[in-house]
Backbone atoms as SQL, in Angstrom:
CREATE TABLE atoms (id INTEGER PRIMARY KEY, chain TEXT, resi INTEGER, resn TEXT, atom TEXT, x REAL, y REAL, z REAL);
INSERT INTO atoms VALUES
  (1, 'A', 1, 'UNK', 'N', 99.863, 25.873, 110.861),
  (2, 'A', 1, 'UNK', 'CA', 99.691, 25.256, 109.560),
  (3, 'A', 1, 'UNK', 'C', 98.712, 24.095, 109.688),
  (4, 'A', 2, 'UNK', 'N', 97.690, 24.159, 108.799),
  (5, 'A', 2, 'UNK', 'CA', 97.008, 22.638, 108.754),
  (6, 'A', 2, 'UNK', 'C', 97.288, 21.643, 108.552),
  (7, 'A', 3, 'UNK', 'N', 97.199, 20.824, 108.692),
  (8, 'A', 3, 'UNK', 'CA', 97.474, 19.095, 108.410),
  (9, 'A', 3, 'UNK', 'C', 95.796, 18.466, 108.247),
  (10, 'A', 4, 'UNK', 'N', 96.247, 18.240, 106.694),
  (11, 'A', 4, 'UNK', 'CA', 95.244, 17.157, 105.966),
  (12, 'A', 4, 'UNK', 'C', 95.707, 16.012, 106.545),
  (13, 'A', 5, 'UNK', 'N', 94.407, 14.835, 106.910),
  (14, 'A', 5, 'UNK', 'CA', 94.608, 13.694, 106.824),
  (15, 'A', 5, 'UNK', 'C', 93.607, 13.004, 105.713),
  (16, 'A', 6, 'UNK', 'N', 93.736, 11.399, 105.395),
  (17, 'A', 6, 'UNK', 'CA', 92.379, 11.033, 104.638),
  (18, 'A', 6, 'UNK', 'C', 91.577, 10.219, 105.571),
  (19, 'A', 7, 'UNK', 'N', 90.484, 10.943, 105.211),
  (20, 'A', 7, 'UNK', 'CA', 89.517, 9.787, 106.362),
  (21, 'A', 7, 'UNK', 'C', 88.997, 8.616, 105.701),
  (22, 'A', 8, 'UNK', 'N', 89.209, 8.328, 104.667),
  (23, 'A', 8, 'UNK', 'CA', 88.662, 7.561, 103.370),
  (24, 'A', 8, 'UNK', 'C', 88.276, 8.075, 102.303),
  (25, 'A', 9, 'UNK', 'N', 87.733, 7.283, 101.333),
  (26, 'A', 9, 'UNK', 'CA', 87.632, 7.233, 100.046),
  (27, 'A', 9, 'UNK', 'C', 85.741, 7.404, 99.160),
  (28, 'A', 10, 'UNK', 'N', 85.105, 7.535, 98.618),
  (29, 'A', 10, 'UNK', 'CA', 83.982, 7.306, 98.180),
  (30, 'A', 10, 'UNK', 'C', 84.329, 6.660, 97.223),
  (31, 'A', 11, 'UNK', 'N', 83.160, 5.341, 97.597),
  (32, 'A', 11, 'UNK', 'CA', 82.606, 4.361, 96.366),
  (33, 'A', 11, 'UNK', 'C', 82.041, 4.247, 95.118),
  (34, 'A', 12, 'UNK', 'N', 80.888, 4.999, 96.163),
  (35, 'A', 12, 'UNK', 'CA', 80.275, 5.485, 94.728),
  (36, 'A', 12, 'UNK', 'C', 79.114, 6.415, 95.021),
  (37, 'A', 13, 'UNK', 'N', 78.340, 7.183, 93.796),
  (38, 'A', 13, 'UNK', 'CA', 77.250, 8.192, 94.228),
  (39, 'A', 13, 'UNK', 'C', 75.702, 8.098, 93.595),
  (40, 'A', 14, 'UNK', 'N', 74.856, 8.473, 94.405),
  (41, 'A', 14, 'UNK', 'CA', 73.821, 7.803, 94.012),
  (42, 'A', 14, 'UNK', 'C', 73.086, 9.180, 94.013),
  (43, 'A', 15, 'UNK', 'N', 71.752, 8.971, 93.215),
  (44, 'A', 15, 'UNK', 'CA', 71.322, 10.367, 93.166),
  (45, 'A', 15, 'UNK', 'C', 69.440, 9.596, 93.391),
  (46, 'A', 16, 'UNK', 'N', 68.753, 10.446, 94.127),
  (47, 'A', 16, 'UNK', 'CA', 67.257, 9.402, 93.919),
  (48, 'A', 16, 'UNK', 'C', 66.113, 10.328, 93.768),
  (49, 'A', 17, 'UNK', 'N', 66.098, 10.421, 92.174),
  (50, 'A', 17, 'UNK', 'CA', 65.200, 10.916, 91.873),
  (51, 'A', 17, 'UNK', 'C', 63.908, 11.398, 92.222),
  (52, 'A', 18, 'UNK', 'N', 62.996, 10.560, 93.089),
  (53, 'A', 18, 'UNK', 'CA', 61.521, 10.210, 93.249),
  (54, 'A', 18, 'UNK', 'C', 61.813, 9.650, 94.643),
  (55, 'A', 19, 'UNK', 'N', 60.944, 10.345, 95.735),
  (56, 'A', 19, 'UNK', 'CA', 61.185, 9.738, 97.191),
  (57, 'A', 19, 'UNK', 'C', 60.856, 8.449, 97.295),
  (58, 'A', 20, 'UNK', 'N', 61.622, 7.662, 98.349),
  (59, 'A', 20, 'UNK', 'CA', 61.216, 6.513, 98.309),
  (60, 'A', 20, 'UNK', 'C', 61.576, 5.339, 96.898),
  (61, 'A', 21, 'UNK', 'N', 62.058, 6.111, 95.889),
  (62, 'A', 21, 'UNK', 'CA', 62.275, 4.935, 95.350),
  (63, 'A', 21, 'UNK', 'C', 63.410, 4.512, 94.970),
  (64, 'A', 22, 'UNK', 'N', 64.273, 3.531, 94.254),
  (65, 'A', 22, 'UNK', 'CA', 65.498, 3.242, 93.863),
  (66, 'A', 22, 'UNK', 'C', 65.835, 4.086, 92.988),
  (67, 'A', 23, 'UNK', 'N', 67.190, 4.301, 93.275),
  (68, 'A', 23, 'UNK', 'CA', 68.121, 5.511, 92.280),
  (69, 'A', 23, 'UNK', 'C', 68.762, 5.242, 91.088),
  (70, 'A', 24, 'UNK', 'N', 70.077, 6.203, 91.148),
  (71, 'A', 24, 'UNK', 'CA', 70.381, 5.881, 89.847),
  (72, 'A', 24, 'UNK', 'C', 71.805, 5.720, 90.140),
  (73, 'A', 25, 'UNK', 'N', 72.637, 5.457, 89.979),
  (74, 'A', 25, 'UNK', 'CA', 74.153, 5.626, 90.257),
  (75, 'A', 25, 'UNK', 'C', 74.901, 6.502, 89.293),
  (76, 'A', 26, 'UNK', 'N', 76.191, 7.460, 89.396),
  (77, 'A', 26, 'UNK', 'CA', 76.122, 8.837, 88.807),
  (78, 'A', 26, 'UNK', 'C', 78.086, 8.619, 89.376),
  (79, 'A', 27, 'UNK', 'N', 78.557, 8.874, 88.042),
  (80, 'A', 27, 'UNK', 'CA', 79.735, 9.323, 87.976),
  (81, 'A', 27, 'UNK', 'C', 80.419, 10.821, 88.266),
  (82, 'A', 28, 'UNK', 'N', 79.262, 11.582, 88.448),
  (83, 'A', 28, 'UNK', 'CA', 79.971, 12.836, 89.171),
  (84, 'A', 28, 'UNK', 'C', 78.557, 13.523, 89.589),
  (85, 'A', 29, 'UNK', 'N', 78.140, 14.121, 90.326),
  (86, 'A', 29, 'UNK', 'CA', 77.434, 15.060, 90.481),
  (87, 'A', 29, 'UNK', 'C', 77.289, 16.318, 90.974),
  (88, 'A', 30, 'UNK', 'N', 76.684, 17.058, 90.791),
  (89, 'A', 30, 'UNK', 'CA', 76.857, 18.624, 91.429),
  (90, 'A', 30, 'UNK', 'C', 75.963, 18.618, 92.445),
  (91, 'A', 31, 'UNK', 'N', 76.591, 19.403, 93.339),
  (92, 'A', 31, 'UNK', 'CA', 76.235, 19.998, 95.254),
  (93, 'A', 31, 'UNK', 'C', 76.135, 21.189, 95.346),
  (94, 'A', 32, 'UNK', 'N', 74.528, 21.359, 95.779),
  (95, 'A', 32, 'UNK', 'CA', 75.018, 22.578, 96.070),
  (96, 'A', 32, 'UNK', 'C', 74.189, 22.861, 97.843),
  (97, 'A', 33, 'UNK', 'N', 74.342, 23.674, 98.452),
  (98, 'A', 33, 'UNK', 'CA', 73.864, 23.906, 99.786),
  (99, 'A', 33, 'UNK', 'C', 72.516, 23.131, 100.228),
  (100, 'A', 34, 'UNK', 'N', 71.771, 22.627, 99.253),
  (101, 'A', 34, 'UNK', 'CA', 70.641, 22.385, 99.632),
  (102, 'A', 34, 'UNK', 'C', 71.089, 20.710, 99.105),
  (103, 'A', 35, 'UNK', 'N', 72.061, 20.532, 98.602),
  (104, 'A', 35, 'UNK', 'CA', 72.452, 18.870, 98.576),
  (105, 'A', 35, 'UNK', 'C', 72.503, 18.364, 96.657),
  (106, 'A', 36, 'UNK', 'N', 72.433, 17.078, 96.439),
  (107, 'A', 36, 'UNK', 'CA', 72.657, 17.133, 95.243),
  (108, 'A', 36, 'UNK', 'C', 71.691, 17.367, 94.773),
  (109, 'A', 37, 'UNK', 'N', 71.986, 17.687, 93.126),
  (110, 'A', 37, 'UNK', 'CA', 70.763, 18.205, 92.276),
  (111, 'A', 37, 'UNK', 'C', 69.826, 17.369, 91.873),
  (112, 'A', 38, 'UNK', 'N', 69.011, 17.747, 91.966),
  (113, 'A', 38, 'UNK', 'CA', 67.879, 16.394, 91.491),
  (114, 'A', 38, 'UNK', 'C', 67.602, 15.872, 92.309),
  (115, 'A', 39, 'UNK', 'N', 68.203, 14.794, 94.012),
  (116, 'A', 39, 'UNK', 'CA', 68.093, 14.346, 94.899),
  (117, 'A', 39, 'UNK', 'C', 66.252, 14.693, 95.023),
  (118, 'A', 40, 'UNK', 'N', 65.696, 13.717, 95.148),
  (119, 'A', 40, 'UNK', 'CA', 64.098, 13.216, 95.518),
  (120, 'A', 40, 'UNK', 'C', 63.406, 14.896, 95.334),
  (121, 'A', 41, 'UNK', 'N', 63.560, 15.063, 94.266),
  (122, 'A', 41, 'UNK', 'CA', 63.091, 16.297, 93.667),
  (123, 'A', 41, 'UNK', 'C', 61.112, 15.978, 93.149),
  (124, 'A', 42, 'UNK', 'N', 61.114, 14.789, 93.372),
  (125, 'A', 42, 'UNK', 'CA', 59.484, 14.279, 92.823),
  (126, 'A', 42, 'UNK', 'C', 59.416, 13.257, 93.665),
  (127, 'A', 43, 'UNK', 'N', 58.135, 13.364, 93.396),
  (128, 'A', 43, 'UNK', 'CA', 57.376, 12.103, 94.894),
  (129, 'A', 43, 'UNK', 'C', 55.818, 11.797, 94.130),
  (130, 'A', 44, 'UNK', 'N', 54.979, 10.563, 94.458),
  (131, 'A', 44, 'UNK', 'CA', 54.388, 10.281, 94.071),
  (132, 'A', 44, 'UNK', 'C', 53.231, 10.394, 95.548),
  (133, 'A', 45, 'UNK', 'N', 52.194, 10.792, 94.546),
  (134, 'A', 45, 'UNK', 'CA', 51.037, 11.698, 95.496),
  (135, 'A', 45, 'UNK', 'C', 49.967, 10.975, 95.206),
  (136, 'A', 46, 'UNK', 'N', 49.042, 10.057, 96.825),
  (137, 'A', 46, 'UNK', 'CA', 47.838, 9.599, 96.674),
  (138, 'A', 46, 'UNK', 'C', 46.813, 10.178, 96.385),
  (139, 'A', 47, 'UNK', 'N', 46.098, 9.903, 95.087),
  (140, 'A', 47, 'UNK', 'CA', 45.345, 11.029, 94.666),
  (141, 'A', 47, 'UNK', 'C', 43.668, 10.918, 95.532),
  (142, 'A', 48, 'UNK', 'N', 43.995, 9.916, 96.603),
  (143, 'A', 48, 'UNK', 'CA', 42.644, 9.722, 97.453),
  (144, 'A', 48, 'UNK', 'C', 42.646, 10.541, 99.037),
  (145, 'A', 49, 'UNK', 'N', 44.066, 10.830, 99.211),
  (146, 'A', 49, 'UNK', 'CA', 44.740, 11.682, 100.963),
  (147, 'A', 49, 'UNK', 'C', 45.475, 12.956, 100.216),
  (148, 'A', 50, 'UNK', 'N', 45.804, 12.555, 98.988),
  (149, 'A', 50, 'UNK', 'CA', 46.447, 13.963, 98.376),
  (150, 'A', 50, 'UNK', 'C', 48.357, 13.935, 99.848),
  (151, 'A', 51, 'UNK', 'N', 48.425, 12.787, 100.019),
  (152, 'A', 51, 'UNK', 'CA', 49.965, 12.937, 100.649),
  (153, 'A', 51, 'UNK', 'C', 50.798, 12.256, 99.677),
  (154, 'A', 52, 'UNK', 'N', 51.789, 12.753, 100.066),
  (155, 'A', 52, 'UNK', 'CA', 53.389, 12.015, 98.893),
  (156, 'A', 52, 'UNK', 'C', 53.407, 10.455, 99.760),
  (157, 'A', 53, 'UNK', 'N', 53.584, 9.655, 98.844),
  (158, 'A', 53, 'UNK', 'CA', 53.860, 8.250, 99.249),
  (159, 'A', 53, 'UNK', 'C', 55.319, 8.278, 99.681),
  (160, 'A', 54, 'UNK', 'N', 55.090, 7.413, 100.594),
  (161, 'A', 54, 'UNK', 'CA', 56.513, 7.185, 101.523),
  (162, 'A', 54, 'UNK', 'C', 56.603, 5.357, 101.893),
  (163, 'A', 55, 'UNK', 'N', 57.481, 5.184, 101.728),
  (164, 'A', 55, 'UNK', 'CA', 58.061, 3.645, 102.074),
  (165, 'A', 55, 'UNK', 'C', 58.077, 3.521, 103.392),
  (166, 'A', 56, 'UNK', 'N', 57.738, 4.413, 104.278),
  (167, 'A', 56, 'UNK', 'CA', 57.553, 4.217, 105.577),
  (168, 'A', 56, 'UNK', 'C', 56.246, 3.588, 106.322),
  (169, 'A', 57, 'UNK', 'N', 55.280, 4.186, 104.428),
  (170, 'A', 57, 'UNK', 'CA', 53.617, 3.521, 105.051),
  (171, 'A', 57, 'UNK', 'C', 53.597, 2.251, 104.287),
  (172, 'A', 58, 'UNK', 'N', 54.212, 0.848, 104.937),
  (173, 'A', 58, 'UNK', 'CA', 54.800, -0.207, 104.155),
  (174, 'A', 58, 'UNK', 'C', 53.399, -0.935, 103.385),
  (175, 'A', 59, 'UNK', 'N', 52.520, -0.757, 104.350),
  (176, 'A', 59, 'UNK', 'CA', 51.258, -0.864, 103.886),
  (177, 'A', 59, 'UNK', 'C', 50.220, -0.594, 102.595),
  (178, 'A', 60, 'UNK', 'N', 49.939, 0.623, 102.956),
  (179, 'A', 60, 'UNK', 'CA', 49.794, 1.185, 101.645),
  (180, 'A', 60, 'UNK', 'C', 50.480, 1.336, 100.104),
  (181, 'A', 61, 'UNK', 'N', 52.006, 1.056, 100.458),
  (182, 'A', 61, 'UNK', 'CA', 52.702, 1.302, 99.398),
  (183, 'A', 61, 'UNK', 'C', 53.897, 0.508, 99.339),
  (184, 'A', 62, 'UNK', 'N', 53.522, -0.884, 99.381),
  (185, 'A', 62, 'UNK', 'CA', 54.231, -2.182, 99.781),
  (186, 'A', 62, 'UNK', 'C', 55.480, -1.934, 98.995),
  (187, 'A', 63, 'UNK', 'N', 54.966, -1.779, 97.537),
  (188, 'A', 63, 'UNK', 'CA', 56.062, -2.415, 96.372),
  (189, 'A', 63, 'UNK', 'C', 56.999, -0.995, 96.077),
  (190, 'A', 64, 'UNK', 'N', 57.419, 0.149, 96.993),
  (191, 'A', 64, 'UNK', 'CA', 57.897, 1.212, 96.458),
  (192, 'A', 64, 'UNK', 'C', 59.108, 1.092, 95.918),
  (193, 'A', 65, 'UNK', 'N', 59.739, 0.515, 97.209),
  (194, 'A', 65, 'UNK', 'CA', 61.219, 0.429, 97.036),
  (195, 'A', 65, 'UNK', 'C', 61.807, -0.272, 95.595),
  (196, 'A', 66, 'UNK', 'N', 60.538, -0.927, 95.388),
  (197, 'A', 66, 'UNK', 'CA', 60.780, -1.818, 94.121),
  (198, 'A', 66, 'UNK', 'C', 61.319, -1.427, 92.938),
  (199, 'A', 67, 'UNK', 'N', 60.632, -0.045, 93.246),
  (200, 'A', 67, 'UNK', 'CA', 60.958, 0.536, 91.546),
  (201, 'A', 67, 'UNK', 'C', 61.904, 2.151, 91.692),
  (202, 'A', 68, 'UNK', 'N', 62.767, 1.693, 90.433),
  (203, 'A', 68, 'UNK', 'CA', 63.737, 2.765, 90.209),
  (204, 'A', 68, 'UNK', 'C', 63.464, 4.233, 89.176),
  (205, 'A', 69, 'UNK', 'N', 64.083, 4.787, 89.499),
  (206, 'A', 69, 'UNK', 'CA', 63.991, 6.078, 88.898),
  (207, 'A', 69, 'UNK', 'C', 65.191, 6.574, 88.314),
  (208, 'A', 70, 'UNK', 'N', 65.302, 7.310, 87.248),
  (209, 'A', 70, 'UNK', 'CA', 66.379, 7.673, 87.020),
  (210, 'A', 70, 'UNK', 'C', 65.588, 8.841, 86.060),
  (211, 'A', 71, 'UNK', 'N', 66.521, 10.018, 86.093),
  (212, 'A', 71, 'UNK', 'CA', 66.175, 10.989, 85.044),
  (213, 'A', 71, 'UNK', 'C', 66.678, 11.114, 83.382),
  (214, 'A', 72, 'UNK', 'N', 65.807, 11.179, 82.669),
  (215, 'A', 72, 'UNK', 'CA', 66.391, 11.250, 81.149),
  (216, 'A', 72, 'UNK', 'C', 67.040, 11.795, 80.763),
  (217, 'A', 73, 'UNK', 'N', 67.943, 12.842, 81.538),
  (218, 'A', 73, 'UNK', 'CA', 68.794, 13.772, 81.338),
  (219, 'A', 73, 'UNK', 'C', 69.317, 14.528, 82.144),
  (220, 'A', 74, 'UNK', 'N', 70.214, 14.612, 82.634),
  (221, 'A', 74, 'UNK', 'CA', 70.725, 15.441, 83.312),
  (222, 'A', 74, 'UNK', 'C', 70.068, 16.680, 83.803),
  (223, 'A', 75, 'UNK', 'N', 69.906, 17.047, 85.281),
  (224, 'A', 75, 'UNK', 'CA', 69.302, 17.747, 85.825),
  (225, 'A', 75, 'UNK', 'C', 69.914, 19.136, 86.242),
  (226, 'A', 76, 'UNK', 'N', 70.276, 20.258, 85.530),
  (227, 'A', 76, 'UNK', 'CA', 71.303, 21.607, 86.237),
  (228, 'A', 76, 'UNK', 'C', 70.595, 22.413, 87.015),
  (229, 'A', 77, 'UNK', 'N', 71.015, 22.955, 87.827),
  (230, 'A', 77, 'UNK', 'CA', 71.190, 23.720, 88.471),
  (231, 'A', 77, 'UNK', 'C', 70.313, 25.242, 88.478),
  (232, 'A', 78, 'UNK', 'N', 69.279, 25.766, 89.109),
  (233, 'A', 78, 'UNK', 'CA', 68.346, 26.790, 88.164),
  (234, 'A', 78, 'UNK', 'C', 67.435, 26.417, 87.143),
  (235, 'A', 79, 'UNK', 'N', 67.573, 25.195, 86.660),
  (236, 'A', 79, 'UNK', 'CA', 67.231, 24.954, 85.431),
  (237, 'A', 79, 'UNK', 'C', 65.705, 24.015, 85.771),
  (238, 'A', 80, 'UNK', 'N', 64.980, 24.111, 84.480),
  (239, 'A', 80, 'UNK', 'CA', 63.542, 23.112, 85.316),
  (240, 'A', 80, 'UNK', 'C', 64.222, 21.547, 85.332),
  (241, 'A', 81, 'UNK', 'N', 63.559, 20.921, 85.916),
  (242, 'A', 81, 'UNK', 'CA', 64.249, 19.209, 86.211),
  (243, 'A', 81, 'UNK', 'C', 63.426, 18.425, 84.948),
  (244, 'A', 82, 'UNK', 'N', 64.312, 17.966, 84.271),
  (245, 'A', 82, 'UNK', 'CA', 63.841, 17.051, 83.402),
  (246, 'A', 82, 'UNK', 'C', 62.576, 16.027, 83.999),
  (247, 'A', 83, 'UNK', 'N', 62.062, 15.324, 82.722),
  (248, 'A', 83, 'UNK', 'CA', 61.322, 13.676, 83.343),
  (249, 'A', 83, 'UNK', 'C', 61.830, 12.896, 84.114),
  (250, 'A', 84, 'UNK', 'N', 61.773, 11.955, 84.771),
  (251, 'A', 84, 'UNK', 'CA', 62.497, 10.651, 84.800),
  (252, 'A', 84, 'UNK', 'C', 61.287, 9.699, 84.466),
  (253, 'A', 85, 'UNK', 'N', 62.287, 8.909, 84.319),
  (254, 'A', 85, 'UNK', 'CA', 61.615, 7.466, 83.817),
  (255, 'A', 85, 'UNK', 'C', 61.761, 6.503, 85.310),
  (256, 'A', 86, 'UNK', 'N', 60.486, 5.834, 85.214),
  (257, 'A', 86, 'UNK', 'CA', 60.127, 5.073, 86.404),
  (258, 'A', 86, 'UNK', 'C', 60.447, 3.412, 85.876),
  (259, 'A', 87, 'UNK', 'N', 60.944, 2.594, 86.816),
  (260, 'A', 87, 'UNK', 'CA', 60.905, 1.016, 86.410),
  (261, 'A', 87, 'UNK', 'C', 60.039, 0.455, 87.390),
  (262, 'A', 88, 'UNK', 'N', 59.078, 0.301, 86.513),
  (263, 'A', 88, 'UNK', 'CA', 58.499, -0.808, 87.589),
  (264, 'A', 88, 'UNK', 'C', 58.764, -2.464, 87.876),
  (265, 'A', 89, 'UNK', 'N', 57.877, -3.338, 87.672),
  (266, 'A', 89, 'UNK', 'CA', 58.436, -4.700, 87.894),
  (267, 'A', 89, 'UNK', 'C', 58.605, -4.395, 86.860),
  (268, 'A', 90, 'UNK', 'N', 59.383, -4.801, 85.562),
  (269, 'A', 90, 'UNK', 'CA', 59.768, -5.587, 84.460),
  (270, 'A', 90, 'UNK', 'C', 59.138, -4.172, 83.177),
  (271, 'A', 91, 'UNK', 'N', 58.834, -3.173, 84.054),
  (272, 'A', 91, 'UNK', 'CA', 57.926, -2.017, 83.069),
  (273, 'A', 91, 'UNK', 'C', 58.563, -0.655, 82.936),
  (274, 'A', 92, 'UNK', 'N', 58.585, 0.262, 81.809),
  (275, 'A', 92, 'UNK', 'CA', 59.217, 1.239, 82.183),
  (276, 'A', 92, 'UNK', 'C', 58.185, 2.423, 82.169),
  (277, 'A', 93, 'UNK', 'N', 58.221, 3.656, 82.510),
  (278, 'A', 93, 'UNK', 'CA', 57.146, 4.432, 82.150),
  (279, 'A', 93, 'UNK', 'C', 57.764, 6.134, 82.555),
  (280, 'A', 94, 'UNK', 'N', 57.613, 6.769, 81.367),
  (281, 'A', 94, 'UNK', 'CA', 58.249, 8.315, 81.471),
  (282, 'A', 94, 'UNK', 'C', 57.165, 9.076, 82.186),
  (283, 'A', 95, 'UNK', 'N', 57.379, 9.716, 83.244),
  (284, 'A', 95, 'UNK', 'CA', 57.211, 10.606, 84.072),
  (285, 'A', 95, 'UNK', 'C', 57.321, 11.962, 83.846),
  (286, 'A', 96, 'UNK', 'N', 56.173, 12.884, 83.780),
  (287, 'A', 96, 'UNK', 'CA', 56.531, 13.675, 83.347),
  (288, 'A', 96, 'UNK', 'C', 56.110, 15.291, 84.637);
């Protein structure tokens, strides 16, 4: 017979739209094998190297982390992925 134990609890869940940048926080989300839905489903592409910007090139792309993402709507499963909307400093701007 098995025996459940709890290994702990979750806090909370975050979902991040756009690589590299701040997320969104999410009262339930759907999983599926390839992870949650929507999870860094868009990335922002130097249109001079043609590569996805990454917070790793701190250089080039100092202020990433800065700005949040969140999608305008719920993202399912099969389905095409909505916009999200980007925050920049103090700015908002729909993504499409």
């Amino acid at each position: 017979m098995a025996v459940s134990e709890d290994l702990g609890s979750i806090a909370a869940l975050w979902r991040f739209p756009v690589k590299s940048m701040g997320g969104e926080q999410l009262h339930n989300v759907e999983i599926t094998e390839r992870g949650v839905v929507g999870d860094r489903a868009y990335g922002l592409v130097d249109k001079d190297t043609g590569r996805v910007a990454s917070a790793k090139s701190v250089k080039l792309f100092p202020n990433l982390l800065d700005c949040k993402a969140a999608y305008v709507e719920q993202p399912l499963t099969g389905g095409d992925l909505p916009p999200v909307q980007i925050q920049f400093a103090g700015r908002q701007k729909r993504a499409e």
